[in-house]
Structure formats: structure tokens, C-alpha cells
Residue, then its C-alpha position, 0 to 999 in steps of 0.5 A: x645700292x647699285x652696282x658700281x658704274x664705269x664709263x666703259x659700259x656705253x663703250x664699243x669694242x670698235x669705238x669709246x672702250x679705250x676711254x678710260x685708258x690714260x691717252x697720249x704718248x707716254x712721257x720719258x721718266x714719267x712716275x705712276x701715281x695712284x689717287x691715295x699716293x697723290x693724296x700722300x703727296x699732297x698732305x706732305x708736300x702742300x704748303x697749306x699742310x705745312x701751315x696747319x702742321x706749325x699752326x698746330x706746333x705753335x700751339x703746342x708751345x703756347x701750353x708750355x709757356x702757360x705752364x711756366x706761371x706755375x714753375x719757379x722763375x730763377x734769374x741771374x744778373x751781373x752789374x758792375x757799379x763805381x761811385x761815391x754816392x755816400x749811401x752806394x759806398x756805405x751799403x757796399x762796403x757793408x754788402x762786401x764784408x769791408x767795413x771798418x771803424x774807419x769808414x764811421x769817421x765824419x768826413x769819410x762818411x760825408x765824402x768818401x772816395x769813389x769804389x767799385x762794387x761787382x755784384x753777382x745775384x741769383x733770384x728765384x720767385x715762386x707764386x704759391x696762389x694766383x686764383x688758379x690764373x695759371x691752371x686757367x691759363x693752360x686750360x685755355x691753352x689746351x683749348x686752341x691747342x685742340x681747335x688747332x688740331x681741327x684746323x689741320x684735320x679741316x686743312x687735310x679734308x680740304x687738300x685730299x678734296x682737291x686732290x680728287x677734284x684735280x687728280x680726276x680733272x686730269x683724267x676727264x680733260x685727257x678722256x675728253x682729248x681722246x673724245x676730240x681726237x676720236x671725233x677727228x678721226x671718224x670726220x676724217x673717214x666720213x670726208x673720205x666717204x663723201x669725196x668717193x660719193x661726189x667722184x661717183x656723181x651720186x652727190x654735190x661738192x657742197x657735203x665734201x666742203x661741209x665736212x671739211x668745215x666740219x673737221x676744221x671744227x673739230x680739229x679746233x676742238x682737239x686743239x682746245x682739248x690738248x690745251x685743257x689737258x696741260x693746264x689740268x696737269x699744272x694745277x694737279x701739280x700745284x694742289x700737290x705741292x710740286x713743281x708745274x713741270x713735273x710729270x705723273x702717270x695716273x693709274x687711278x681710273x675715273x669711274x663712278x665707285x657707288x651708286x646711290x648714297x650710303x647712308x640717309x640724309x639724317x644719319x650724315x647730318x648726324x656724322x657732321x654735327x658729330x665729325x666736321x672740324x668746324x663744328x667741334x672748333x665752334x665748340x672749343x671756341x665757346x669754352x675757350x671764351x669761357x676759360x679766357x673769362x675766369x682768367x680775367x676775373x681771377x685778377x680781381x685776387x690777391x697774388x702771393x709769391x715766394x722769393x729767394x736771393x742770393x748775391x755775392x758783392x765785391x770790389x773787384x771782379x777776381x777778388x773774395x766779396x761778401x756772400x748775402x741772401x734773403x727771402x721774402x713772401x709778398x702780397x701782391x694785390x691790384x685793388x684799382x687798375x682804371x676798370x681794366x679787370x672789368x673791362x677783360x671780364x666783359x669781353x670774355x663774356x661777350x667773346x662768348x656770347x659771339x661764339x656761340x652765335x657762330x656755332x648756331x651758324x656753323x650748324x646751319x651751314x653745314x647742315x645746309x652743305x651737307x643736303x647739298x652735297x647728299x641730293x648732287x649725290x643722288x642727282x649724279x649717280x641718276x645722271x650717270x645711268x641716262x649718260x651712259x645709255x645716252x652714250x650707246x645709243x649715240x654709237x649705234x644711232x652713229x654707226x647706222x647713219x653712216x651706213x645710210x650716208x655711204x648708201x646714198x639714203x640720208x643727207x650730209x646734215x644728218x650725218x653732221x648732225x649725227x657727228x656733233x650729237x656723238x661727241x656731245x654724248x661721250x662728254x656728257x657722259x665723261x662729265x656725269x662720271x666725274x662730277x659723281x666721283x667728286x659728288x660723293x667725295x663732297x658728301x663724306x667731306x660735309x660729313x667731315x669723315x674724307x681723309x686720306x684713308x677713306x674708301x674714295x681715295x683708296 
């Protein structure tokens, strides 16, 4: 493994050393953030963690309400209900306690006088055996109740992921301001050099209006850079979940934190198999399809359930009435349903069978996701090394070109040439930094381990 590897190696006490120093003025009220503060920020704030949070709590609720097939169901009713239908007013005088000798006089049981009957009921049903439908139903529940779960813990990985990316898209895009500004200023001493130089006649007026194009060009640079840092700003803020006009400091540096990967190639294809919440959600689909099966044939069973009643009838809504109960135990059996029952238990089968599939390809993809992301890896960290020596070399090979410019010894050309040479290697230097710092945050994502507290973050 290598030492870990920091842009401030290729810098010069004269020169690039305050790289990694977050630039610019510092803003009024300003708060310091570090990288695992950010990723705290986000994972509270972020609506996409709100999201998986109810997705989870949602749930949760579904296990509850399957539970329910379970419990007793009690239900209370009260109707009123007026009428001289000869059967109404025959069951509720008898419903009431109200019936006399009188009322089995032919006329009054032929056409009797309308009444009125207030009833109040209390039911309550219990199934005693449903073919285990209901311990199913829950199992199936607890299923996406876990896929749920995964959900979020994908949600996180992917909030902390471009939270790094974004959080170190600040400090590249302010490093690559301090670049274009450090690249104006030493266009600016080289102008004054060769306006010296041509007042001394030991050149022409053609290399001074070179290098004034040249720092125009520059200049230009600057500009864009500027522009970049302030759009990198707004989209850390929106991965974070606050406002865009909302100001941080940043104190976590951009540097390379490891070097080489950890560990092989088969040992992080392993964690992934073992770890990645889409391996594990593919799994939970399959038996969910499973459960979502052996519920449906569990309607081709007969269903037994309790039932118990209480009423209390009368004839106005104050007065004293009859009180009544009942129990009953019915069996309840749906022998022909138009090929419903069939038809839930083949597409539970085949539900099955496309889960299984998907999980086949989950499993090829992130495998595929994490050779990716172990050879970006290894390709960033070996990028990093030629950078930074690249970028030293570049100040040196600079420093010595304008002190042959100043002497009179080399062109104008060259020294642009020079010019333009050195600030590409600075910021090729600053992007193989970055892109090896979010490489190995990708590699411990594919594997499924990032999270808020892993290393990279912390």
C-alpha cells in the first residue's frame, strides 16, 4: 500500500503549496463544514432520505395491518329505522320485549301502525382458521418491510457518494480558481518583463502584444473559473438539502486518502454479493414472490370464523328496549371464484420467476460495477504519482524558461508555451487527486459498504 498522497507535494514554497487552502475572501457568516458533517447534513436534510425514511415507515405499517387477519374485528352500528312493513313491525315489537296478545289480533298483524325501532349493535368476528393466510400475509409484509430497509440504506450510499463528489467539486473548482489566478499573475510579471525588454530594444512590440493576448486569455480562464466555483457551491447545497444561497466553509481537504485498493478484486466482489442493498432487495423479492404464492393458494381453503352480536332495540332513542345476543361459527368456502384463485396463484409464480431473473442480473451488473470502479481505482492512484511529478517538473521547467526569457536567450512562444504547459499541469494534477478520492469512495460504494461512517468520509 502507499503513503497516502497529497497535491501539496509537486507545490513550491514560491508557488502551488497554498493549493489545497480553500481561496478566496472569506464570506460573512460563513459555517465550517467538514466532509462527515456534510454527509450528516444530507442524510437529515436530503428529501431523497426523507423519501426512503416513510418508504420504510409505510412499511412498517403494512406488518400492522396484516397482523389484523389475526386479531378479533368488533364493530358498532346505530340505525334508526320507522315503518309499517307487517314483518318490520312484527320482529321489532318482539326485538323490543314489546309484544303482546294484542298485536296476534288479524288486523293489527295485517296492517299495523307504523313504529319506530332505534337499534344499537356490537359485533365482533374472529377467524379461528384461514390456512395460515394471515401468518402468510405478514411474512410477506416483513418481506418489503426489509426490502424497504435496503432501499434506505441504498438511498444513504447514494446521498453520502454525491455528497463527496460534490463537497470535493467545491474544493477542485475553488483549486482550479487559485490555478487561473496564479496563472494571471505570473502572466501579468511575464508582460511586465517583456515591456522592460522591448524599452531596452533587446526585443519587438510583437512578444509584448503576445503576452497581452495571452493574459486576456487568461484572464478569461479566471472568469470561467470563478463562474464554476459558484455553480459547484449551489449543487453541494442542493445534494445537501438546503438552500442554494446558503454559505459553508469547507475544512475537508481534497487529497488522495489511499493509494492502491485495499483489498483484491475477489474479496470486494464477495463483500458486494454479500453487502450491496440491491443484492439482498433481489433476494427478498424472490421470497416475497414466494409468500405472495402460498397466499394466494391458501384461497382455495375453506375459512372458519367466529361471531358474536349484541343489540339492544327500542322504540325511541331514551327509552328502556329489549337487550339481544347471538353467536354463530360459519364456514365460509369459495368453491368457484371464475378461475380468480388460479390465476393470483400463477402470477405469484411467474413474479417469482421474473425475480429471480432480475437477481441473476443484479449480480452481473454489480460485479460488473465493481471491476469498474477497483481498475478506476488503480488507474487514479497511478495518475496521481505521474501528476504530481508532472506538476513539479512543470514549476521548475517554468521558473528556469523565464529566467532564460529575462536573459534574452529564448522566444516569447516558448515562454507561452511554457505558460499554458504549467497550468495545464497543475490542473491535471488537481483533477487526478479528485477523481482518486471519489474513485475509492465508488469502489466501497459497488462493494456496498459507504456510509456516513466509513473511513472516506471520516
Amino acid at each position: 500500500m502507499s503513503s497516502p498522497l497529497r497535491i501539496a507535494r509537486f507545490g513550491t514554497p514560491a508557488g502551488f503549496l497554498t493549493i489545497l487552502a480553500l481561496v478566496g475572501p472569506p464570506l460573512l457568516a460563513q459555517e465550517t463544514l467538514t466532509l462527515r458533517q456534510a454527509v450528516d447534513l444530507a442524510l437529515h436534510s436530503n428529501p431523497l432520505a426523507a423519501a426512503a425514511d416513510a418508504g420504510e415507515k409505510e412499511a412498517e405499517a403494512r406488518i400492522h395491518q396484516a397482523h389484523s387477519g389475526s386479531l378479533p374485528h368488533v364493530q358498532f352500528s346505530e340505525s334508526l329505522q320507522r315503518g309499517n312493513n307487517p314483518v318490520f313491525v312484527f320482529s321489532s315489537l318482539l326485538t323490543q320485549h314489546q309484544f303482546s296478545e294484542a298485536n296476534f289480533a288479524i288486523g293489527t298483524l295485517n296492517r299495523p301502525d307504523a313504529i319506530d325501532n332505534h337499534q344499537s349493535q356490537l359485533t365482533i368476528e374472529q377467524v379461528v382458521f384461514d390456512a395460515r393466510q394471515t401468518n402468510r400475509s405478514v411474512e410477506a409484509a416483513r418481506f418489503t418491510r426489509q426490502m424497504a430497509g435496503e432501499a434506505t440504506r441504498l438511498s444513504h450510499s447514494d446521498i453520502t457518494l454525491n455528497v463527496l463528489r460534490t463537497y470535493f467539486g467545491v474544493t477542485l473548482a475553488e483549486n482550479n480558481l487559485e490555478v487561473a489566478r496564479q496563472s494571471v499573475d505570473s502572466a501579468g510579471a511575464d508582460l511586465e518583463r517583456a515591456e522592460s525588454i522591448y524599452e531596452s530594444g533587446r526585443s519587438t512590440r510583437a512578444d509584448v502584444l503576445a503576452l497581452r493576448v495571452h493574459l486576456a486569455a487568461i484572464e478569461e480562464q479566471q472568469i470561467r473559473a470563478s463562474n464554476d466555483v459558484a455553480v459547484a457551491r449551489a449543487t453541494l447545497n442542493d445534494a445537501l438539502g438546503v438552500g442554494l444561497d446558503r454559505t459553508f466553509e469547507l475544512t475537508t481537504p481534497l487529497e488522495s486518502s489511499a493509494g492502491e485498493p485495499e483489498l483484491t478484486l475477489e474479496e470486494y466482489r464477495r463483500l458486494a454479493a454479500e453487502d450491496r442493498p440491491e443484492m439482498r432487495q433481489a433476494e427478498l423479492a424472490q421470497r416475497l414472490a414466494r409468500a405472495q404464492q402460498q397466499i394466494a393458494g391458501a384461497t382455495y381453503w375453506p375459512q372458519v370464523a367466529f361471531q358474536g352480536m349484541v343489540e339492544s332495540d327500542r322504540q325511541n332513542f331514551l327509552s328502556k328496549g329489549g337487550a339481544n345476543w347471538l353467536t354463530a361459527v360459519t364456514l365460509r368456502w369459495n368453491l368457484w371464484n371464475g378461475g380468480e384463485t388460479k390465476a393470483r396463484v400463477e402470477q405469484a409464480r411467474f413474479a417469482e420467476s421474473h425475480a429471480e431473473a432480475l437477481r441473476k442480473r443484479a449480480d452481473s451488473a454489480i460485479h460488473l460495477e465493481v471491476l469498474k470502479a477497483y481498475l478506476a481505482l488503480r488507474a487514479a492512484a497511478q495518475r496521481v504519482e505521474v501528476a504530481s511529478a508532472a506538476a513539479g517538473e512543470a514549476e521548475e521547467a517554468h521558473r528556469i524558461i523565464q529566467n532564460r526569457h529575462q536573459a534574452g536567450l529564448i522566444t516569447v512562444t516558448e515562454l507561452l508555451r511554457s505558460e499554458v504547459a504549467l497550468a495545464a499541469a497543475r490542473t491535471l494534477c488537481l483533477a487526478a487527486v479528485y477523481d482518486h478520492r471519489i474513485a475509492a469512495a465508488a469502489l466501497e460504494y459497488a462493494a456496498g459498504t459507504l456510509a456516513a461512517d466509513s473511513a472516506l468520509v471520516n
